[in-house]
MIDOSE-1310 file (N, C-alpha, C; in nm, 2 decimals, decimal comma, always signed):
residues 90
xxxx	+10,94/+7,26/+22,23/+11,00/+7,38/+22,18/+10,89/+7,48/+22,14; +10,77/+7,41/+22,10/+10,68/+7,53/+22,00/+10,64/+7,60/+22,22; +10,64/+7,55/+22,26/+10,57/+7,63/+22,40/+10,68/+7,71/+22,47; +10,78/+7,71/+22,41/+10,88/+7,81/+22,52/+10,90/+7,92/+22,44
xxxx	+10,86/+7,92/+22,31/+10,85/+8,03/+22,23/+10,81/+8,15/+22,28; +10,85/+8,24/+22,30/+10,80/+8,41/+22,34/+10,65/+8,45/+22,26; +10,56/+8,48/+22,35/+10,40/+8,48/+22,31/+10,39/+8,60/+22,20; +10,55/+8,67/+22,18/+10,55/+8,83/+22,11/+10,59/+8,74/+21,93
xxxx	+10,60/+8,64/+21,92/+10,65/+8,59/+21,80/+10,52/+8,54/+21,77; +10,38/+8,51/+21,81/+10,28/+8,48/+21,79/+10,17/+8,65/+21,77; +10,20/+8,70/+21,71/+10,12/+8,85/+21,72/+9,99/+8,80/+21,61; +9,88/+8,87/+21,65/+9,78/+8,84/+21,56/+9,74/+8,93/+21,49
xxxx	+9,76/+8,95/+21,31/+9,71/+9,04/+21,30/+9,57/+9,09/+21,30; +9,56/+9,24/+21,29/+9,49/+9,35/+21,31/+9,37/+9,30/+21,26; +9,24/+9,20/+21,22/+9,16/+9,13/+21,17/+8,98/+9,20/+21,20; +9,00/+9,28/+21,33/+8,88/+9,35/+21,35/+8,81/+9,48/+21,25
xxxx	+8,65/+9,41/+21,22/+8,68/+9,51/+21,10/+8,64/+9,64/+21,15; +8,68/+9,75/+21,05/+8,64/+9,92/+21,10/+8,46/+9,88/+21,08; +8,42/+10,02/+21,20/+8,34/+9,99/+21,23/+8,26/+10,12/+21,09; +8,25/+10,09/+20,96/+8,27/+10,21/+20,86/+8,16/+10,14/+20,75
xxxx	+8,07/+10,22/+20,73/+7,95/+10,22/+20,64/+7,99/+10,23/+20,48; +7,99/+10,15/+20,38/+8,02/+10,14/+20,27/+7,86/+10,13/+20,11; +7,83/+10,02/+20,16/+7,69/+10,03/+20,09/+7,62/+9,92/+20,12; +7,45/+9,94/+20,12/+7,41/+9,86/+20,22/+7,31/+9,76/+20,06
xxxx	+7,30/+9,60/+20,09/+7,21/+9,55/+19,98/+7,10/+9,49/+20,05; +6,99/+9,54/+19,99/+6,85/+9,44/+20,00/+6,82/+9,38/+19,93; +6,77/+9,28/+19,93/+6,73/+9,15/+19,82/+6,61/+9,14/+19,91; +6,51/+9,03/+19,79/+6,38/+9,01/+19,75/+6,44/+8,89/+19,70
xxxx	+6,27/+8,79/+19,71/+6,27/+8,66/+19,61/+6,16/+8,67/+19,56; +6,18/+8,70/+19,41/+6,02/+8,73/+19,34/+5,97/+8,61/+19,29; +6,08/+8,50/+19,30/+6,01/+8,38/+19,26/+6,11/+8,26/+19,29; +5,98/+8,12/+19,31/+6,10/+8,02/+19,36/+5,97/+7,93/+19,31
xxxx	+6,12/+7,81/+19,27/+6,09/+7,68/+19,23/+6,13/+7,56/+19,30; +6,09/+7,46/+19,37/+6,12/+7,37/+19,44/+6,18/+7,25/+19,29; +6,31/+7,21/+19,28/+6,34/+7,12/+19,20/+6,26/+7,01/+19,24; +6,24/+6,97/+19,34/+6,15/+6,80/+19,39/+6,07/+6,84/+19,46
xxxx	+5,95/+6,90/+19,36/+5,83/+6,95/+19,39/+5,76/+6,83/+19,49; +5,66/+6,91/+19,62/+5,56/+6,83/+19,74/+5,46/+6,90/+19,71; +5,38/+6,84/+19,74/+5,24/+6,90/+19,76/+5,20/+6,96/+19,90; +5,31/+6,98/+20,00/+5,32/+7,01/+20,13/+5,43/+7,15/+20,09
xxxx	+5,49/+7,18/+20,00/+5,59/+7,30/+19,99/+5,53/+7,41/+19,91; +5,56/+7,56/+19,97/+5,45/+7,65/+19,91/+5,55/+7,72/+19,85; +5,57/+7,83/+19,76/+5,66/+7,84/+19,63/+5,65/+7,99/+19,69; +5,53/+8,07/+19,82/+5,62/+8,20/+19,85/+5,64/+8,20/+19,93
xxxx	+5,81/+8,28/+19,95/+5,85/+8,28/+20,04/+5,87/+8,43/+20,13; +5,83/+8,48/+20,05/+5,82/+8,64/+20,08/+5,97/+8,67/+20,17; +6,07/+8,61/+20,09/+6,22/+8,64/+20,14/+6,21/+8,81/+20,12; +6,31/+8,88/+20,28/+6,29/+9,04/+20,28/+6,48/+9,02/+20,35
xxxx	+6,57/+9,09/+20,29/+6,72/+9,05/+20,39/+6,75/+9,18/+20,37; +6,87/+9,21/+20,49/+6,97/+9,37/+20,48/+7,07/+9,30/+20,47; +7,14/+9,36/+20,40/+7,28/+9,33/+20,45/+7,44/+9,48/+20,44; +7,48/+9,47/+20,51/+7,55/+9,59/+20,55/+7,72/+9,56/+20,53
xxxx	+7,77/+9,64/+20,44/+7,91/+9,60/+20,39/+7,99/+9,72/+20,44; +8,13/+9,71/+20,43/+8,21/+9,81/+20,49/+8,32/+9,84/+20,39; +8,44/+9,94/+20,40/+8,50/+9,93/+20,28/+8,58/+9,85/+20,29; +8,62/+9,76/+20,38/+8,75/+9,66/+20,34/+8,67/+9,51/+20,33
xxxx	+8,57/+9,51/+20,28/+8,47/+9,39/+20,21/+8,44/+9,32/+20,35; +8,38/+9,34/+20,46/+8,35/+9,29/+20,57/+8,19/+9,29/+20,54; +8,10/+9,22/+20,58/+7,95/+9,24/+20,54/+7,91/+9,18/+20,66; +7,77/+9,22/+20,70/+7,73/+9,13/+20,83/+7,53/+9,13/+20,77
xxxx	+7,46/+9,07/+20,80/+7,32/+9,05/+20,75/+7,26/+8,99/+20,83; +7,12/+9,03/+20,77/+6,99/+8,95/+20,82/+6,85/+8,89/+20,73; +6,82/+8,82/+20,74/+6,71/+8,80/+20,66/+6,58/+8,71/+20,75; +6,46/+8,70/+20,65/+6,36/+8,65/+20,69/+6,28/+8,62/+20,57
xxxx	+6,24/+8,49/+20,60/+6,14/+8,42/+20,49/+6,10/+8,33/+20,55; +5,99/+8,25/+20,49/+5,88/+8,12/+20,53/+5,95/+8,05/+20,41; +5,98/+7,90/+20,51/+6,03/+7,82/+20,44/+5,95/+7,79/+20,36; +5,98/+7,61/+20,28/+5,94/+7,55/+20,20/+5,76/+7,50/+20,29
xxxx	+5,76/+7,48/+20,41/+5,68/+7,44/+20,51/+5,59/+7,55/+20,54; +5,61/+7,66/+20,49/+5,52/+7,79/+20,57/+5,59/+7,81/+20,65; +5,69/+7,79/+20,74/+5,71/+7,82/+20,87/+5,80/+7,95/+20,88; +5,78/+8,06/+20,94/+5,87/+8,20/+20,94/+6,04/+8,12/+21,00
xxxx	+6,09/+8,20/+20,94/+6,26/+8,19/+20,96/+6,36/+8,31/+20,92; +6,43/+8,27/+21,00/+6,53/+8,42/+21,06/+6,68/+8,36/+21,00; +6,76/+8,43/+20,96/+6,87/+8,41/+21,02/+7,01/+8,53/+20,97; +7,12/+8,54/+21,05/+7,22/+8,59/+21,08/+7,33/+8,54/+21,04
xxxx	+7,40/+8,64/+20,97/+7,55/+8,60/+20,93/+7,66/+8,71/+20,90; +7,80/+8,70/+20,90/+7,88/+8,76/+20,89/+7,96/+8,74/+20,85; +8,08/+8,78/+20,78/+8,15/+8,76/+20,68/+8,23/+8,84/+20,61; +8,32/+8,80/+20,49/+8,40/+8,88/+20,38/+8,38/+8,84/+20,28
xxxx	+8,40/+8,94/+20,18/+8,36/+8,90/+20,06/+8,49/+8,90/+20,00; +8,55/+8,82/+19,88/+8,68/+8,83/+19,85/+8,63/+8,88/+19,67; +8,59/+8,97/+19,62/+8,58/+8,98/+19,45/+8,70/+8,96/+19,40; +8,70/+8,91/+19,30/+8,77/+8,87/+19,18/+8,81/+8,99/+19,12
xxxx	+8,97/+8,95/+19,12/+9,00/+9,13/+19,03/+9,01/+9,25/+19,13; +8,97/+9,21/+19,27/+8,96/+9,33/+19,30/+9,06/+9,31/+19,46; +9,15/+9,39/+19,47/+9,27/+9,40/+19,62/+9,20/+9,39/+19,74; +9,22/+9,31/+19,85/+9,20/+9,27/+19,97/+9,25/+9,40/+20,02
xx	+9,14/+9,49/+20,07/+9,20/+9,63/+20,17/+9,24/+9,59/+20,30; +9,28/+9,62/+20,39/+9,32/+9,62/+20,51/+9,25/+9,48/+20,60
């Protein structure tokens, strides 16, 4: 039954977010602590990230820091933000 359904009763909503500039955040790590301290883990990480938000709480980012190991690291993500108290726009 669910396959002979008309594909018009499955509509998706409108989910793409506007392509619309809201306010943008940078973060820093001015300090870090390894809870299960090594003598191989180095405490800077000179974390540097953007991240870019829209008005109906869509956010997309990037960041870069040296891990626990020294080693440089990237990474990418995207997302919604849901605040507390505050109405889900569009």
């Amino acid at each position: 039954m669910l396959f002979s359904m008309p594909a018009t009763a499955f509509s998706l909503p409108d989910w793409t977010p506007a392509l619309e500039w809201d306010h943008t955040l940078v973060q820093t790590s001015l300090y870090t602590r390894h809870f299960s301290p090594d003598p191989e883990h180095t405490n800077q990480q000179d974390l540097i990230s953007l991240e870019l938000h829209n008005p109906n709480n869509w956010l997309a980012g990037a960041a870069w820091f040296k891990n626990s190991y020294d080693q440089p690291t990237w990474y990418f993500y995207a997302g919604g933000s849901f605040p507390f108290g505050k109405p889900i726009r569009g």
